[in-house]
CHARMM-style PDB file with segment names, atoms N, HN, CA, C and O in Angstrom:
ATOM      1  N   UNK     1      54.299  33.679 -41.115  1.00  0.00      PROA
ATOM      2  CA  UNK     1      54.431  33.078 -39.788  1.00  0.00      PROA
ATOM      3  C   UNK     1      53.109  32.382 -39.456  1.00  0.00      PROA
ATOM      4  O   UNK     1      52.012  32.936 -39.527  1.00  0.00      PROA
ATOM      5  N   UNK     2      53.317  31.118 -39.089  1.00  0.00      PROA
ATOM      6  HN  UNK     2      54.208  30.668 -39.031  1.00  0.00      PROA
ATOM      7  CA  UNK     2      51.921  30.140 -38.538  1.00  0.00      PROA
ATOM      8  C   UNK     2      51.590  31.075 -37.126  1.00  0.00      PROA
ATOM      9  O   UNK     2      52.314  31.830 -36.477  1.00  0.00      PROA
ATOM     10  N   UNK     3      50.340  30.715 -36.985  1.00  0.00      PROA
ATOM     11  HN  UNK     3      49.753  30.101 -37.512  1.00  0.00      PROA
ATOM     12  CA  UNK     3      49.090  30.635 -36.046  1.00  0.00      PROA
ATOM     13  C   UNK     3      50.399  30.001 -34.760  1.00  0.00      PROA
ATOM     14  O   UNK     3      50.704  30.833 -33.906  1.00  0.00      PROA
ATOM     15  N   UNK     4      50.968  28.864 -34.689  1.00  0.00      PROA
ATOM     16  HN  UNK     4      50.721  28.188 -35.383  1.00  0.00      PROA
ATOM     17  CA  UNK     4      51.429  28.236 -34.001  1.00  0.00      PROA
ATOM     18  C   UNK     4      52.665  28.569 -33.411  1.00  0.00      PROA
ATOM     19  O   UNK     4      53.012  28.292 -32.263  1.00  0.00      PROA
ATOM     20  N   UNK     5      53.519  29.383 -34.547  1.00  0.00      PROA
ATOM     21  HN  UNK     5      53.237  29.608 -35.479  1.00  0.00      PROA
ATOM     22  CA  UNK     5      54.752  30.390 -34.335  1.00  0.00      PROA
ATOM     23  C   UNK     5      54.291  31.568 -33.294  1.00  0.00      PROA
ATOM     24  O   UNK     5      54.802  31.552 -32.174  1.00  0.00      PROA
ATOM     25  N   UNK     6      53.346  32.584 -33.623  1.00  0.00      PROA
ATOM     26  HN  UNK     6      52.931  32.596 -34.532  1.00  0.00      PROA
ATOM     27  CA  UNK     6      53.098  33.447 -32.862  1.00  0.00      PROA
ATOM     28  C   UNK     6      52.698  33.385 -31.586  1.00  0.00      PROA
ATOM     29  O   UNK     6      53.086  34.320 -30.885  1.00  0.00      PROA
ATOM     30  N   UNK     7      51.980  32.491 -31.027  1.00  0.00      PROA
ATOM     31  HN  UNK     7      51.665  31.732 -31.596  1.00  0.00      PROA
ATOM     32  CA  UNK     7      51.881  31.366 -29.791  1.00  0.00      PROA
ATOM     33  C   UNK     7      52.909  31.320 -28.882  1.00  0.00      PROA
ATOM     34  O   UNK     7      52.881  31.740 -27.725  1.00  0.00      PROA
ATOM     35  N   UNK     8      54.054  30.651 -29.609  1.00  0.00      PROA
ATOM     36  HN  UNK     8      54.076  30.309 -30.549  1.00  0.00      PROA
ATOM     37  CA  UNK     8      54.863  30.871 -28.915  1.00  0.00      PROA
ATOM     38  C   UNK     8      56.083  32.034 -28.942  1.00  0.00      PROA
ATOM     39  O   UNK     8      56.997  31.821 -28.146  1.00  0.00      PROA
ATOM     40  N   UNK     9      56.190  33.250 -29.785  1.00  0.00      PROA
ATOM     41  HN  UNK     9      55.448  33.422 -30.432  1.00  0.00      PROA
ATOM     42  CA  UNK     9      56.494  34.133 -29.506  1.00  0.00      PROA
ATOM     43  C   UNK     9      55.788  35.153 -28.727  1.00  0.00      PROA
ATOM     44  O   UNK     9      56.355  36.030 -28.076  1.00  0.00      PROA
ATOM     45  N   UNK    10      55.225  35.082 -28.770  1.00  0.00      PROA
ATOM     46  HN  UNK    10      54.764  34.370 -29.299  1.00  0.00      PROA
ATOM     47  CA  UNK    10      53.955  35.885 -27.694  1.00  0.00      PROA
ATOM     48  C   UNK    10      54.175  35.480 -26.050  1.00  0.00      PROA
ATOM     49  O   UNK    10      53.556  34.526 -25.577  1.00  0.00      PROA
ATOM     50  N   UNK    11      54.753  35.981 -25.541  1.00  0.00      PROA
ATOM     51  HN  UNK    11      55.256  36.755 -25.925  1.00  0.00      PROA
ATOM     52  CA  UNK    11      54.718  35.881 -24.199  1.00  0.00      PROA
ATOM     53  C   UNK    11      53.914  36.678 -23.231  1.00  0.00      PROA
ATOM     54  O   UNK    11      54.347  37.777 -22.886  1.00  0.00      PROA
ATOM     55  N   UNK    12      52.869  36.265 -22.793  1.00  0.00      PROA
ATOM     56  HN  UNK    12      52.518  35.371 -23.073  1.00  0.00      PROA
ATOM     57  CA  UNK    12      51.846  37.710 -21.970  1.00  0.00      PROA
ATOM     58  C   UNK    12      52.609  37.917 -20.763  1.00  0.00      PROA
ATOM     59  O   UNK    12      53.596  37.211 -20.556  1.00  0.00      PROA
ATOM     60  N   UNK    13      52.233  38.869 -19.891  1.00  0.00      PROA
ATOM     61  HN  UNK    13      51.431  39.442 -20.060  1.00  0.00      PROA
ATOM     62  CA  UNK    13      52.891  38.987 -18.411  1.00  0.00      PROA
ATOM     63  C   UNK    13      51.506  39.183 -17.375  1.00  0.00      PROA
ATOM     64  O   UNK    13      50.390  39.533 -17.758  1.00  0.00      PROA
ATOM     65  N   UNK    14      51.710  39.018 -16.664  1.00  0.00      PROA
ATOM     66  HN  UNK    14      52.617  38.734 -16.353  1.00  0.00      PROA
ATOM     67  CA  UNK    14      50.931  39.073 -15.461  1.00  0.00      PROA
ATOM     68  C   UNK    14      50.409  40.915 -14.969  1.00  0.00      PROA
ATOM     69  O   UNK    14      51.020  41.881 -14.512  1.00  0.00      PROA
ATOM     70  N   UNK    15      49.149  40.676 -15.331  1.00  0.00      PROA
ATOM     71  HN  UNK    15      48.653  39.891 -15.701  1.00  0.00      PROA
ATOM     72  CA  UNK    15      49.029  42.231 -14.785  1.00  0.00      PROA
ATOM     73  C   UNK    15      49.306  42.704 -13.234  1.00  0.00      PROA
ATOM     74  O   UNK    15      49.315  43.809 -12.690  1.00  0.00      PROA
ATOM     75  N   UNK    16      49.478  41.658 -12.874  1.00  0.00      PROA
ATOM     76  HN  UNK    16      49.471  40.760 -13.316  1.00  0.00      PROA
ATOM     77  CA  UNK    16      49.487  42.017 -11.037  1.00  0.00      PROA
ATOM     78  C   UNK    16      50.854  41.929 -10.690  1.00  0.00      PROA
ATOM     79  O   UNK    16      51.223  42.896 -10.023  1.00  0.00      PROA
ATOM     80  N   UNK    17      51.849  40.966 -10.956  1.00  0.00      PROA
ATOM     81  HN  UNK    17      51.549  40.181 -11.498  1.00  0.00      PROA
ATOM     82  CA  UNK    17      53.216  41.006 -10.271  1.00  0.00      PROA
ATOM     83  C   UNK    17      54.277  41.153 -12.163  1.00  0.00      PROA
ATOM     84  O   UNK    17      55.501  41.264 -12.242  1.00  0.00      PROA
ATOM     85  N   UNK    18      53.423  41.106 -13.222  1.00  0.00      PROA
ATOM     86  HN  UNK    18      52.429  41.016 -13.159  1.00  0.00      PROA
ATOM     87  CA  UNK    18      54.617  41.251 -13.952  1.00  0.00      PROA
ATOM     88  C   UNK    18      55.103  40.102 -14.858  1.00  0.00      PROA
ATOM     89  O   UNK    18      55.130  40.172 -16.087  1.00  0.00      PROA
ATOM     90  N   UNK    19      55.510  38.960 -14.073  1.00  0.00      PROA
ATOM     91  HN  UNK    19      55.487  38.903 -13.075  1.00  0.00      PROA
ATOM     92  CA  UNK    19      56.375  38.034 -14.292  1.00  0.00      PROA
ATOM     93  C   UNK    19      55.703  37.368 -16.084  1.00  0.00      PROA
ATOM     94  O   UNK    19      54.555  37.189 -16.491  1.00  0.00      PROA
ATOM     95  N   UNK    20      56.326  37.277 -16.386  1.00  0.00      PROA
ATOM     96  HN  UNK    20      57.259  37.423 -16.057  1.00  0.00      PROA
ATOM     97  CA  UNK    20      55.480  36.026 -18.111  1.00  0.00      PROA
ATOM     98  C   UNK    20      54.884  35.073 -17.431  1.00  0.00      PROA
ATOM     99  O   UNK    20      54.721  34.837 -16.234  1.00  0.00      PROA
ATOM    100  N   UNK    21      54.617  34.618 -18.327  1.00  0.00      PROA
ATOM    101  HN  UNK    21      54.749  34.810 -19.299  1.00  0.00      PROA
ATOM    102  CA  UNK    21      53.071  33.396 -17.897  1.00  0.00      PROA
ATOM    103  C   UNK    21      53.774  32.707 -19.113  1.00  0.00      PROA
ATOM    104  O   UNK    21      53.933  33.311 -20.174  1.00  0.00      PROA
ATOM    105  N   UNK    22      54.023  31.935 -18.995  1.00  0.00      PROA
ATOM    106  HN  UNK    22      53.894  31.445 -18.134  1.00  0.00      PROA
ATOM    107  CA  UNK    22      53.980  31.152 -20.097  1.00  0.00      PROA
ATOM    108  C   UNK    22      53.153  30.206 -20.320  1.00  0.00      PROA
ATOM    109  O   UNK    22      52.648  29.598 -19.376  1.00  0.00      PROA
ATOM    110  N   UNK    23      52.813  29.857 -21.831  1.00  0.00      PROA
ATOM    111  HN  UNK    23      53.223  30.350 -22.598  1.00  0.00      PROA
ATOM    112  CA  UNK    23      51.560  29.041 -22.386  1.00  0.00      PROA
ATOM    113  C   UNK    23      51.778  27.710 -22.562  1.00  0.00      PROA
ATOM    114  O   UNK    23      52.334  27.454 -23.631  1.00  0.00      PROA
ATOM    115  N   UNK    24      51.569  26.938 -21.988  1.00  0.00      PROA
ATOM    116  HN  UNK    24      51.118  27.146 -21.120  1.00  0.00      PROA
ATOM    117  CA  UNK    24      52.087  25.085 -22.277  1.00  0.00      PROA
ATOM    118  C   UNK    24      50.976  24.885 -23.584  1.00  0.00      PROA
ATOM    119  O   UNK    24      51.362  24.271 -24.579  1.00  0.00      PROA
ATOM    120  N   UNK    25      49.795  25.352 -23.533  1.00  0.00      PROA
ATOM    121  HN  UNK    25      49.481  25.850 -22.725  1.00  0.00      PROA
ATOM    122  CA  UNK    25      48.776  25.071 -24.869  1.00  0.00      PROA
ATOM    123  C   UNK    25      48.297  25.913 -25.656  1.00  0.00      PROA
ATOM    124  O   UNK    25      48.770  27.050 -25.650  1.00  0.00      PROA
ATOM    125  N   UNK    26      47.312  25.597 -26.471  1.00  0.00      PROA
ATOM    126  HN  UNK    26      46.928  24.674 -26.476  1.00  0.00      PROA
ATOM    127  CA  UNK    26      46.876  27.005 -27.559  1.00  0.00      PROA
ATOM    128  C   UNK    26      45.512  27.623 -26.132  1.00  0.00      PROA
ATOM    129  O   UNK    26      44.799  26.987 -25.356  1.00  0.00      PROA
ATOM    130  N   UNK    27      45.681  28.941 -26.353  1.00  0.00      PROA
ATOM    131  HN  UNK    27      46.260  29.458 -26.983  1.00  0.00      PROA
ATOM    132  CA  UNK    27      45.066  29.406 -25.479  1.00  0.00      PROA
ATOM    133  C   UNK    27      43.494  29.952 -26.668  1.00  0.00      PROA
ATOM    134  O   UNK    27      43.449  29.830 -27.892  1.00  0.00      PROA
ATOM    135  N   UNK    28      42.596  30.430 -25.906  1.00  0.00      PROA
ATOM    136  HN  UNK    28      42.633  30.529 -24.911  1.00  0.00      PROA
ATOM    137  CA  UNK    28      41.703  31.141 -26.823  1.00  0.00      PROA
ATOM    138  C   UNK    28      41.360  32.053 -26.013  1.00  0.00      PROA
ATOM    139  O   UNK    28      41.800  32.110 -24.864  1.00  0.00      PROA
ATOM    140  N   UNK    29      40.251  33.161 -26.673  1.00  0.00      PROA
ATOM    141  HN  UNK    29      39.894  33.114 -27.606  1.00  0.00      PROA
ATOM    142  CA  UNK    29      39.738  34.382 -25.266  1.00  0.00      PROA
ATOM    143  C   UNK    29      38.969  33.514 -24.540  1.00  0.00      PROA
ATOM    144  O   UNK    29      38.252  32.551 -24.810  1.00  0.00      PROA
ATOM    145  N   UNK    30      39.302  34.105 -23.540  1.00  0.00      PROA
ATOM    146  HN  UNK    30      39.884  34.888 -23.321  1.00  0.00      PROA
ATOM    147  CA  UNK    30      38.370  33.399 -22.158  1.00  0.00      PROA
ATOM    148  C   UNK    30      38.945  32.090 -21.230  1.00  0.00      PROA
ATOM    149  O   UNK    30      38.607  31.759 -20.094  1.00  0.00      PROA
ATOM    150  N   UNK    31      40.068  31.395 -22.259  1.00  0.00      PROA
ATOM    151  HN  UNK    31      40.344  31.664 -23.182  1.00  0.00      PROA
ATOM    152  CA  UNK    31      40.893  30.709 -21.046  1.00  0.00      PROA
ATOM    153  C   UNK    31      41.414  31.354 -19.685  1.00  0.00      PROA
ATOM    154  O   UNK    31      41.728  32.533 -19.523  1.00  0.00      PROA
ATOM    155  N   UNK    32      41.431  30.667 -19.051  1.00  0.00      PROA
ATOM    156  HN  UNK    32      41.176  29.709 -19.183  1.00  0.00      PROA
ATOM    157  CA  UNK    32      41.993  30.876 -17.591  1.00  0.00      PROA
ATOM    158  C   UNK    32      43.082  30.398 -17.433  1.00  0.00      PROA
ATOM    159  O   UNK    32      43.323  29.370 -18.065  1.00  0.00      PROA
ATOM    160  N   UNK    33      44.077  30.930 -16.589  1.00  0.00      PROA
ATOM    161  HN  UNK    33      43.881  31.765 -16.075  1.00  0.00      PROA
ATOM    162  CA  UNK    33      45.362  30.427 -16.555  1.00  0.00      PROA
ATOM    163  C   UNK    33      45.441  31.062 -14.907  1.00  0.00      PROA
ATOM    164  O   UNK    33      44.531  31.693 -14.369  1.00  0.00      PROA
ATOM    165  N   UNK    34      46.741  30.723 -14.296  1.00  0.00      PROA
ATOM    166  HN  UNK    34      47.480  30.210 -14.733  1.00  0.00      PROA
ATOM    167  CA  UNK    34      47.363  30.734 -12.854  1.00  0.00      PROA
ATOM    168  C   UNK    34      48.958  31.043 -12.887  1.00  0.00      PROA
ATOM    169  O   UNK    34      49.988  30.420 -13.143  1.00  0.00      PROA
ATOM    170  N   UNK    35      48.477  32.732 -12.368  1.00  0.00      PROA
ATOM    171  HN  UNK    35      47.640  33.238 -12.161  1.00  0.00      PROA
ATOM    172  CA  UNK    35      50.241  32.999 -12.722  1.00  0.00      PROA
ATOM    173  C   UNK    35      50.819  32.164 -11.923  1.00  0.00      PROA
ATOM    174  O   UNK    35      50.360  31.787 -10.845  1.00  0.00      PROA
ATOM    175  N   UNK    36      52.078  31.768 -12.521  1.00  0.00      PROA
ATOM    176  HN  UNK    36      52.451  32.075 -13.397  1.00  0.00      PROA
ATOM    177  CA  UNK    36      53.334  31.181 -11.509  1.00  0.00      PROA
ATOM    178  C   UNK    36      53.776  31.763 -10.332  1.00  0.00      PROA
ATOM    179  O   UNK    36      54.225  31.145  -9.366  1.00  0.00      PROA
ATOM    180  N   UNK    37      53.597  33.372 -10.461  1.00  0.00      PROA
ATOM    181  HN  UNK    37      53.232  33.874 -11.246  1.00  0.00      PROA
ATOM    182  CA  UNK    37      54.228  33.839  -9.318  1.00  0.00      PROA
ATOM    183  C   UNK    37      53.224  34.194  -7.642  1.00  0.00      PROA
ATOM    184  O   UNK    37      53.391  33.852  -6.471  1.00  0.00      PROA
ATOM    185  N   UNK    38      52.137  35.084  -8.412  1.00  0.00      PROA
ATOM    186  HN  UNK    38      52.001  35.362  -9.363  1.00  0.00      PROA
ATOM    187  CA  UNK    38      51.091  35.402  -7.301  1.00  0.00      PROA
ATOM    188  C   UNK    38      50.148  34.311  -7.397  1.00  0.00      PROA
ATOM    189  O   UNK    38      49.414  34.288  -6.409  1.00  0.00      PROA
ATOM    190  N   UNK    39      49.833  33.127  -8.490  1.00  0.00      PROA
ATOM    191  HN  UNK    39      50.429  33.146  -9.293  1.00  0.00      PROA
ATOM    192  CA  UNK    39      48.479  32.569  -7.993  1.00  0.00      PROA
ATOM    193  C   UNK    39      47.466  33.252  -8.134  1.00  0.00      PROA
ATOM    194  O   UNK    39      46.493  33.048  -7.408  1.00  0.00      PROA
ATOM    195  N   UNK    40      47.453  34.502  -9.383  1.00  0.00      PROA
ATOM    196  HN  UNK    40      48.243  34.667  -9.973  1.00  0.00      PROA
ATOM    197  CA  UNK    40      46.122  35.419  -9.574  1.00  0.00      PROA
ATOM    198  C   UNK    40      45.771  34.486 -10.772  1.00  0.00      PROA
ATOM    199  O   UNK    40      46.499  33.913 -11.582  1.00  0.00      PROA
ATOM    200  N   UNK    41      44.311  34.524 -10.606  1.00  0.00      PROA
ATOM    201  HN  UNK    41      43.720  34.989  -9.947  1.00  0.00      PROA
ATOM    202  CA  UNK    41      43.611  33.925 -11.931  1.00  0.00      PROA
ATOM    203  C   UNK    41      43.743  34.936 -12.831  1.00  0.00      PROA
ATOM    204  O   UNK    41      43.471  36.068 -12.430  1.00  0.00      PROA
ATOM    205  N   UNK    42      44.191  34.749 -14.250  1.00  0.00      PROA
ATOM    206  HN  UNK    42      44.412  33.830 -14.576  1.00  0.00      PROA
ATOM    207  CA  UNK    42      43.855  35.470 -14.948  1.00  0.00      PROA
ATOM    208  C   UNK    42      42.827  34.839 -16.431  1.00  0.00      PROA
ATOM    209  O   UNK    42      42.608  33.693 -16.824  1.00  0.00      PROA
ATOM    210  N   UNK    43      42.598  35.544 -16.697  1.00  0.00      PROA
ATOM    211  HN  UNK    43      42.776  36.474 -16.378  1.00  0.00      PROA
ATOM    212  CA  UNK    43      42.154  35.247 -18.239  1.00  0.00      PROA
ATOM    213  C   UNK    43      42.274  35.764 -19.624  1.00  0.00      PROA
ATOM    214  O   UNK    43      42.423  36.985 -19.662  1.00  0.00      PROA
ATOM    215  N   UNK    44      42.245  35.036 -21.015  1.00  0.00      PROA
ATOM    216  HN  UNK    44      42.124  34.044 -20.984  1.00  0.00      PROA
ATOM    217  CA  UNK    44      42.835  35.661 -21.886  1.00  0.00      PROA
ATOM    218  C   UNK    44      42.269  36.364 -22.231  1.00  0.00      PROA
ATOM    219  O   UNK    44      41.124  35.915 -22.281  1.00  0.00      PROA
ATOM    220  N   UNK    45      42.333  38.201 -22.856  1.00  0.00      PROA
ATOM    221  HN  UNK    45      43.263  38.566 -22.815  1.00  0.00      PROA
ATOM    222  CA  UNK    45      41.489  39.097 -23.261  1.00  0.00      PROA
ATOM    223  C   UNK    45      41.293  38.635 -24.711  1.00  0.00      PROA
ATOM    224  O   UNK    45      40.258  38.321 -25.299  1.00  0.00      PROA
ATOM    225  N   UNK    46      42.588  38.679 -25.134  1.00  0.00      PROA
ATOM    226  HN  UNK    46      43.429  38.934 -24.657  1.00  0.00      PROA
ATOM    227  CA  UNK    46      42.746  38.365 -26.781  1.00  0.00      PROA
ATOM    228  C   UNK    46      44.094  37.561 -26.930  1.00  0.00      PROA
ATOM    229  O   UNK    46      44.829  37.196 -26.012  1.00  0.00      PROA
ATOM    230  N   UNK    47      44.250  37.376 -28.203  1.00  0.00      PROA
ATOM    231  HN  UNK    47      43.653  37.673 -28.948  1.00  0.00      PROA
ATOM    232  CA  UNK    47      45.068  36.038 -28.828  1.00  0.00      PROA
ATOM    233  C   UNK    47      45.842  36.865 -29.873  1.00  0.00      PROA
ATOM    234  O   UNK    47      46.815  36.164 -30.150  1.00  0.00      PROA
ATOM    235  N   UNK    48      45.886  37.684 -30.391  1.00  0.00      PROA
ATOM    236  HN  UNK    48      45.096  38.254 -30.167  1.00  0.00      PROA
ATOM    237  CA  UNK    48      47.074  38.478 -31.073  1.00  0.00      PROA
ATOM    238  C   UNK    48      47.062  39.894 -31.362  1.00  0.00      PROA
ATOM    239  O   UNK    48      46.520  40.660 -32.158  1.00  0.00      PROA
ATOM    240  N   UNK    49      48.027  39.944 -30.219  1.00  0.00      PROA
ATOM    241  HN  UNK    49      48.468  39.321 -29.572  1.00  0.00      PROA
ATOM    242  CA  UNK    49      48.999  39.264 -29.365  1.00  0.00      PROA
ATOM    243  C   UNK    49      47.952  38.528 -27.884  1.00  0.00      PROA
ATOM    244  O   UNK    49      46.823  38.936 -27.608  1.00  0.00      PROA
ATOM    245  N   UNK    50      48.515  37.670 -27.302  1.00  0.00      PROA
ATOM    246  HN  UNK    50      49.432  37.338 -27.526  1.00  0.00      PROA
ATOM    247  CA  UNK    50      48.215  37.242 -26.234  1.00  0.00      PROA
ATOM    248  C   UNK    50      48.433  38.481 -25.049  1.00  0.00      PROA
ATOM    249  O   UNK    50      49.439  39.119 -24.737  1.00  0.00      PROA
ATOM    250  N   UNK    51      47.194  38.511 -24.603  1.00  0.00      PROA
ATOM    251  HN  UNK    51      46.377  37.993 -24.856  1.00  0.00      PROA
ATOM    252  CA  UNK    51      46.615  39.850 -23.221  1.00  0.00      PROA
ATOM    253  C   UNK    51      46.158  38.907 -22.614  1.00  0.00      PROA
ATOM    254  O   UNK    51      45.506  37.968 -23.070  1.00  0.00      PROA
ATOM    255  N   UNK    52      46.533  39.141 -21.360  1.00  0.00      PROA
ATOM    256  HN  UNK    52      47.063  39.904 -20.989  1.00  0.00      PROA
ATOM    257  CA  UNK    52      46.016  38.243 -19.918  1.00  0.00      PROA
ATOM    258  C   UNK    52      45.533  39.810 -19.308  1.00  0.00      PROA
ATOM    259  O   UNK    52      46.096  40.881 -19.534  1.00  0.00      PROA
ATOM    260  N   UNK    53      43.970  39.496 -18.235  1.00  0.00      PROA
ATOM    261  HN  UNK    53      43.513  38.626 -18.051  1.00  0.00      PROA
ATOM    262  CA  UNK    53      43.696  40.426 -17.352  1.00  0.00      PROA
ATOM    263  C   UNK    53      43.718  39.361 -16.021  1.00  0.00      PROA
ATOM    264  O   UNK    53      44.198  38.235 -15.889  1.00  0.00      PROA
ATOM    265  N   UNK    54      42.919  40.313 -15.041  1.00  0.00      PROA
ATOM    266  HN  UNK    54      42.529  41.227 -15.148  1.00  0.00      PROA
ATOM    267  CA  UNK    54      42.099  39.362 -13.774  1.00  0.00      PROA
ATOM    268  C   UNK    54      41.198  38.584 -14.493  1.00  0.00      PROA
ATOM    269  O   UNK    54      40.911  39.013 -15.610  1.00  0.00      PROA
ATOM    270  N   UNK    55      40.554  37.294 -14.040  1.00  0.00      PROA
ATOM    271  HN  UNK    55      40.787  36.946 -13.132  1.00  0.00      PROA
ATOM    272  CA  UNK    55      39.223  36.846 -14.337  1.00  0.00      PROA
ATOM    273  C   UNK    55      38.591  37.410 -13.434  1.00  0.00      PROA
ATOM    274  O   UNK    55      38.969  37.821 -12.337  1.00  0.00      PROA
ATOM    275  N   UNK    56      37.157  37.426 -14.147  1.00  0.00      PROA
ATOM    276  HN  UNK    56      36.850  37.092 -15.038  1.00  0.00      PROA
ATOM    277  CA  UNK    56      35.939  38.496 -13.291  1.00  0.00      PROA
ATOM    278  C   UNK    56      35.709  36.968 -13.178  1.00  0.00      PROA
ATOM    279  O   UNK    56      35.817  35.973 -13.894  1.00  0.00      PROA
ATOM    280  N   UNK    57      35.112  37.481 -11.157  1.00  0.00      PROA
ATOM    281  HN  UNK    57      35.024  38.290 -10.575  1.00  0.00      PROA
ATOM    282  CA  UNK    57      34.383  36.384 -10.600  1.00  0.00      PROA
ATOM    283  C   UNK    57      33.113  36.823 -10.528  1.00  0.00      PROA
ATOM    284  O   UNK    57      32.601  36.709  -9.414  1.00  0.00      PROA
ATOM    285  N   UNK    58      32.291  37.403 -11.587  1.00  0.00      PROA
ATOM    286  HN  UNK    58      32.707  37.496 -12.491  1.00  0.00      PROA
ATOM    287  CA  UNK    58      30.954  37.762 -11.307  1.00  0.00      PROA
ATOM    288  C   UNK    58      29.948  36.928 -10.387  1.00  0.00      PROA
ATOM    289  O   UNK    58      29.054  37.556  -9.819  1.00  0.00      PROA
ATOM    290  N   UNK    59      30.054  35.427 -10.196  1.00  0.00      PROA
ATOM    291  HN  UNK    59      30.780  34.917 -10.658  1.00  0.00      PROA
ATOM    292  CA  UNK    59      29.420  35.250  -8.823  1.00  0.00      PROA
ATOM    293  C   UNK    59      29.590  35.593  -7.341  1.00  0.00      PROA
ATOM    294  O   UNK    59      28.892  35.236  -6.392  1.00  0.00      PROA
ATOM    295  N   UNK    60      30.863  36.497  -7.366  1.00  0.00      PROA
ATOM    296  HN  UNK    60      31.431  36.786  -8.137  1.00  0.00      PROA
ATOM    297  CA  UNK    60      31.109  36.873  -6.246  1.00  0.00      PROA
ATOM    298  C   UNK    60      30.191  38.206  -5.908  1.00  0.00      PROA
ATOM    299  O   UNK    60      29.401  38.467  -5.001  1.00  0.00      PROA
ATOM    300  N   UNK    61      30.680  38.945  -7.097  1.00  0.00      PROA
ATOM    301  HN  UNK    61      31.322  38.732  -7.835  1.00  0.00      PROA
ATOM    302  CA  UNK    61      30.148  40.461  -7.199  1.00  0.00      PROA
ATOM    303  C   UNK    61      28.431  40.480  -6.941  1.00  0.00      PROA
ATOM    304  O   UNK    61      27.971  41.162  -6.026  1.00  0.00      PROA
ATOM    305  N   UNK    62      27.684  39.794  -7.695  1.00  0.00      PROA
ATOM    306  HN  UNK    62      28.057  39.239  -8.439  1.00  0.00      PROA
ATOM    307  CA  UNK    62      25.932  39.144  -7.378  1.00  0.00      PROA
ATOM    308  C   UNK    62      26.318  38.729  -5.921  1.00  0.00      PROA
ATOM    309  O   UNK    62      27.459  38.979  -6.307  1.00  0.00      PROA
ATOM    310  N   UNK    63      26.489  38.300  -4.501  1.00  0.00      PROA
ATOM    311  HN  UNK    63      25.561  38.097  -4.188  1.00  0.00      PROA
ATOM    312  CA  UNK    63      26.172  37.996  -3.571  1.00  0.00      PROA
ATOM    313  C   UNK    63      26.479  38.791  -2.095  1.00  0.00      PROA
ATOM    314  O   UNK    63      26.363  38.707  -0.873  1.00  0.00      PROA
ATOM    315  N   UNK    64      27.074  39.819  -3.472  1.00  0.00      PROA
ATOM    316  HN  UNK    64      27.168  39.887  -4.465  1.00  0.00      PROA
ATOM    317  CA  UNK    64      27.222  41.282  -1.803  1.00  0.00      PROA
ATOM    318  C   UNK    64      25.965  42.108  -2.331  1.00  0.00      PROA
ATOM    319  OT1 UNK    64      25.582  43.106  -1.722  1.00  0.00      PROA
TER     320      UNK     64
END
């Protein structure tokens, strides 16, 4: 199976409401994406399989 097959069998879900996310491009760790449903940023942990978390806004966390 290609690099390109697993991509798109790989469907991540949203850690916050659930729903799949689906991937329009090749993702890598550290892309950012915008669930469809809540509008949570997430980002990719890893790539196989595809894991979405929250993105850390560490400039937020530095200004409290």
């Amino acid at each position: 199976m290609s690099d390109d097959t697993k991509m798109r069998t790989s469907v991540p879900r949203c850690p916050g409401c659930g729903v799949n996310v689906r991937l329009e491009s090749r993702v890598y760790v550290g892309s950012e994406l915008l669930c469809p449903s809540c509008d949570a940023v997430l980002e990719v942990i890893s790539t196989e399989p595809v894991e979405l978390d929250w993105a850390n806004d560490d400039e937020d966390e530095e200004d409290c």
